[in-house]
N, C-alpha and C positions, 0 to 999 in steps of 0.2 A: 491415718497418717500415711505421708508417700514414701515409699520406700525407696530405698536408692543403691542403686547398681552399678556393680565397676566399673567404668570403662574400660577395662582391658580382655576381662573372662567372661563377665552378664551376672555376676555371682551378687546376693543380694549385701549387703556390707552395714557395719554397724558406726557408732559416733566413736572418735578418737583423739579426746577432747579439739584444742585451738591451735592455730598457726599465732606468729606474733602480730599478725594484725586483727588478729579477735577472728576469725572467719572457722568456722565449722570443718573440723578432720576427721575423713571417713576412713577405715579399714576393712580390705575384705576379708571374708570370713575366709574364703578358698585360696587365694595368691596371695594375702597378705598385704597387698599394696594399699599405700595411704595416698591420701589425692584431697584435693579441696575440689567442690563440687561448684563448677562457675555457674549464672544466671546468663544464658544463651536469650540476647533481648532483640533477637531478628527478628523474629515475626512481627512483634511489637511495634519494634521500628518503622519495618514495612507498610506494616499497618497506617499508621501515620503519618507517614509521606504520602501513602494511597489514598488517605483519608483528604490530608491537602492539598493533594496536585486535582482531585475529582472535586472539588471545591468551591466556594468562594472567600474562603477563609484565607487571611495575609499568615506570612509566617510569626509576626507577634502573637498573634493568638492564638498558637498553637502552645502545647507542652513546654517549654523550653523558653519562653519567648522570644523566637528568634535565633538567638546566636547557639545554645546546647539544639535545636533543631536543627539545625542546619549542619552541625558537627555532627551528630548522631545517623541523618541520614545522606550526608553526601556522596558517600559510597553506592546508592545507589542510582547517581548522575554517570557510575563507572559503569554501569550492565547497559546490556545491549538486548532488551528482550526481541527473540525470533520466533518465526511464526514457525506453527507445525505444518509438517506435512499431513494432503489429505488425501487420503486413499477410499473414503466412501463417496460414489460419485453420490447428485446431487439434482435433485426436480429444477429448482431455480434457482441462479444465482445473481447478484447485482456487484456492477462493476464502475469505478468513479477514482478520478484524482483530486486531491488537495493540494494544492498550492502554499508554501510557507513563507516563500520570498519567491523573488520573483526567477530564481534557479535552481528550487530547491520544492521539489513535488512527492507528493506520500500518496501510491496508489492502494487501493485498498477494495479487496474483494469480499461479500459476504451473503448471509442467507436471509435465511426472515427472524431467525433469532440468533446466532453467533456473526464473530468475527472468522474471519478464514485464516486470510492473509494480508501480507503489506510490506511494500517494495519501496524503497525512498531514491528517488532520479531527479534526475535534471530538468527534463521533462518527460510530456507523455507521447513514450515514441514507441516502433515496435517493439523493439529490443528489452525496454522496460518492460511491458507488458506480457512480452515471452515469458521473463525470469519469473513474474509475479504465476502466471496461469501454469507453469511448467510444474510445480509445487502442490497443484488442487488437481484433482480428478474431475474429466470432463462432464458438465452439468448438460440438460436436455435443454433447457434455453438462458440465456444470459443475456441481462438488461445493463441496457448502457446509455451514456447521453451522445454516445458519440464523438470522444475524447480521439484526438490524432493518435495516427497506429496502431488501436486496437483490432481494426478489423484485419489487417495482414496479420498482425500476432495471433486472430483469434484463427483465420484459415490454416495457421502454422502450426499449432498446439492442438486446439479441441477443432478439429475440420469437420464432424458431426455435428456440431452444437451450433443449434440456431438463435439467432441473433434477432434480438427484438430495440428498435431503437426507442427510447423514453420519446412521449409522444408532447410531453409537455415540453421538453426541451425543443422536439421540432415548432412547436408552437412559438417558442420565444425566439428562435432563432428567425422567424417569420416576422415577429414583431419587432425584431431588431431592425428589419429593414422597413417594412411600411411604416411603422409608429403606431401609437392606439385611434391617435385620429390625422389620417392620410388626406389630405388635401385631396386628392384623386381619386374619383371615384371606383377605379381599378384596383386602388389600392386597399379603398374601404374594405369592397367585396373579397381583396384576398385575405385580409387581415379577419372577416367573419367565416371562411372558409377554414383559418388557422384555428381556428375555435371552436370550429365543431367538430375536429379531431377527438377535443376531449369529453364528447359527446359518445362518440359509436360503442355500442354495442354489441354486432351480429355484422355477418360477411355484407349482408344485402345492403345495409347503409354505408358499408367502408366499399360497395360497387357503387353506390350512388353518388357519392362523395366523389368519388376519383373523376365520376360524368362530369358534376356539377364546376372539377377542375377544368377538365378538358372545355368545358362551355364556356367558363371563364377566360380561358384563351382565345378561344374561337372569339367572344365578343367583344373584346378590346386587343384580334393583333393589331389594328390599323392603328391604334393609339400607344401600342408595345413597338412595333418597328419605325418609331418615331426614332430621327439623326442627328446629333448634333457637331457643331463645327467648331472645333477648338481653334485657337490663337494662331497655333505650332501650322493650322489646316488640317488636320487630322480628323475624321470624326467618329464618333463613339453615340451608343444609345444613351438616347435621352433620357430614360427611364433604368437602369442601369441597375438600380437596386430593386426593384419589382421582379426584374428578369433573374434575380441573384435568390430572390423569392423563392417565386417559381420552382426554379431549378434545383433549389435545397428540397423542395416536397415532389420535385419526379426521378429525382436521383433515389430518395429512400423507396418509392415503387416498383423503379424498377431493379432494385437490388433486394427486392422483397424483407423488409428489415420493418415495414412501418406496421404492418398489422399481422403479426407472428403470432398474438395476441388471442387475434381471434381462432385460431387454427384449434382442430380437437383433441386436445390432451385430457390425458388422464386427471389432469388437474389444476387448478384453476390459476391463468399463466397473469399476473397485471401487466399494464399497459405504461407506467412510470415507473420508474428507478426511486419514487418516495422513500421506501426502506432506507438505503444507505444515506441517501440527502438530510432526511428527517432525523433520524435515527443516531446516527453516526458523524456524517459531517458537522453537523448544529453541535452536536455536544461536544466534538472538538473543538470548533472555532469559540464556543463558550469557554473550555478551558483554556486555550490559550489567551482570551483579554479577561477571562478571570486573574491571569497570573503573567499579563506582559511585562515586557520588560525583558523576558529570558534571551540566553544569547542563542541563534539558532542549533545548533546543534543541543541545546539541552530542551527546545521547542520541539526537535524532531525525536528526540528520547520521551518527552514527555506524548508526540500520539504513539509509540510503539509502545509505550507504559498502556495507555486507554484500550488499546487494540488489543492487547496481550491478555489483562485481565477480563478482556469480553469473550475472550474464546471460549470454548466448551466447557475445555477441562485447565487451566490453569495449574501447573508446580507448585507447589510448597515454596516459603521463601527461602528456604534450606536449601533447597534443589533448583531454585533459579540460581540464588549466587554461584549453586556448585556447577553448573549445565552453561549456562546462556554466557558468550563472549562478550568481554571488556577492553575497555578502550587498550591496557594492556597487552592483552590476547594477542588483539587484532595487529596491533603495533608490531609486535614480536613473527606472526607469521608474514606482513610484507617485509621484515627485515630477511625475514628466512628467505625470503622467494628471491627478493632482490640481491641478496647474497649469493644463492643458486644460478641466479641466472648472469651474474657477474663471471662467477668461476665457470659456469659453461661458453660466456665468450673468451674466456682466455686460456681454456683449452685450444692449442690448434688442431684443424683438422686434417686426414689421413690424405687430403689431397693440397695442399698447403704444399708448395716447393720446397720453404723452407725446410718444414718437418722432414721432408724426403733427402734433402740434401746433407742433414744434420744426419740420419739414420747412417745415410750412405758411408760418410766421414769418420764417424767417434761412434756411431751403434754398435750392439754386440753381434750383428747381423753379418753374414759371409757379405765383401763386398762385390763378389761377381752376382749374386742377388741383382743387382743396379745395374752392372752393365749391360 
């Protein structure tokens, strides 16, 4: 049988018969105090929302059908789970945004088996990206697709940590521009040169590779610096997206970003950002059309819910309600700030005429001071 303890001393306590709604009255044996002993159904709770929201389950079929669910667990639409700080650096890390609307983006950094971190912005700028990497201890290389601003936030924050671009993304962004089947035979061949990107293995082929770039150039400039004449009389390359090509796969060579991969580490670095794509983004964008319909802000609660319980170590749901800021919280300190910073403009300050001239007049201050 479990035995039950005061809440006030720890003292072990005995039955004392009923209160008038029939509910069981404990007394301690040491302080004397009588208490009714409540059924604390948070975890439970928790459970069940985390059970739904990771789901494909509607809210009817849950406990409650519906409406006592929704009542039971809607307090936790109020928490704001945040990410830990992480102080042990890290062999590799993968780094990628999600998009939830079209102004509202959830960056999100991770390993090969946890969640890290996750920063929700506007877009993917450097400033985001600072706040997100300022938080993790610098990794020896970090895969990315290439998302705008990370590479200034990354020289800002981890300035050691080498930068390996996801080689498949360069590949697509290749195929954005020629097509899979390129009328031009320039294009064919650049669009098979994008593809055997995801082919290399060893330095020797990624030296080879880069010839068989440069050859490629060499054998279609005359069909590359081809003019054309717009309406206006201006003219512009004919070929325009070829050259946009191109340019996407010598920019990542010569910022040494495209084969980081092959370099000799201690341990074995990949070549795509899969992890976090596969991984994590899929089974986000799974939950959220398992359960559309939400309004965005309980969209972006619902990936800091996903993100949160993938981390390492995970709170007790005792210690998330008591720990992690709510919509409350949060309300209550920009009242505080904006309140502060209200009464700091309407302080004047010490070189203010008026202030000086008000001292000089009715101050307690000698007025030969002023003169």
């Amino acid at each position: 049988m479990k035995k039950v303890k005061c809440p006030y001393c720890g003292f072990f306590c005995i039955k004392y018969g009923k209160n008038h709604t029939r509910k069981q009255r404990w007394q301690c044996k040491s302080c004397f105090s009588v208490f009714v002993q409540s059924n604390d159904t948070t975890t439970y709770d928790l459970k069940c929302f985390l059970d739904w929201l990771f789901s494909k389950d509607t809210q009817k079929e849950m406990m409650g059908a519906g409406r006592n669910f929704r009542r039971k667990t809607n307090k936790f639409w109020e928490v704001w789970p945040m990410p830990p700080k992480i102080e042990q650096p890290q062999s590799i890390l993968y780094v990628d945004g999600i998009y939830l609307a079209r102004k509202v983006c959830i960056l999100i950094c991770c390993n090969d088996t946890y969640v890290l971190g996750w920063y929700v912005c506007r877009s993917e700028n450097s400033r985001a990206w600072e706040s997100l990497l300022s938080r993790i201890a610098a990794p020896t290389v970090v895969i990315s697709d290439g998302g705008t601003g990370f590479r200034k936030a990354l020289q800002k924050v981890w300035p050691k940590t080498k930068l390996q671009r996801c080689v498949f993304h360069a590949f697509c962004q290749v195929r954005r521009y020629t097509t899979t089947r390129s009328k031009s035979l320039a294009g064919a061949e650049l669009y098979g040169l994008a593809r055997q990107l995801l082919q290399i293995k060893d330095r020797d082929e990624a030296i080879q590779w880069t010839r068989d770039l440069q050859s490629w150039h060499g054998k279609h400039k005359t069909f590359l610096d081809e003019l054309t004449r717009e309406p206006n009389g201006n003219l512009r390359s004919t070929h325009e997206r070829l050259l946009k090509a191109e340019k996407s796969l010598i920019n990542l060579i010569k910022s040494d970003t495209l084969f980081t991969y092959l370099r000799p580490f201690d341990f074995a670095c990949p070549s795509t950002n899969n992890r976090i794509e596969g991984a994590i983004n899929a089974q986000i964008r799974a939950m959220l059309r398992n359960h559309r319909g939400m309004s965005i802000e309980r969209r972006i609660k619902a990936v800091f819910w996903w993100c949160y319980m993938h981390t390492k170590k995970p709170l007790s749901p005792k210690e998330i309600l008591k720990v992690m800021p709510t919509d409350t919280s949060i309300s209550n300190i920009y009242n505080t700030m904006n309140s502060r910073a209200r009464l700091e403009k309407s302080i004047p300050t010490w070189g203010d005429a008026i202030v000086w001239g008000e001292l000089h007049h009715s101050g307690p201050y000698p007025t030969h001071l002023w003169d």
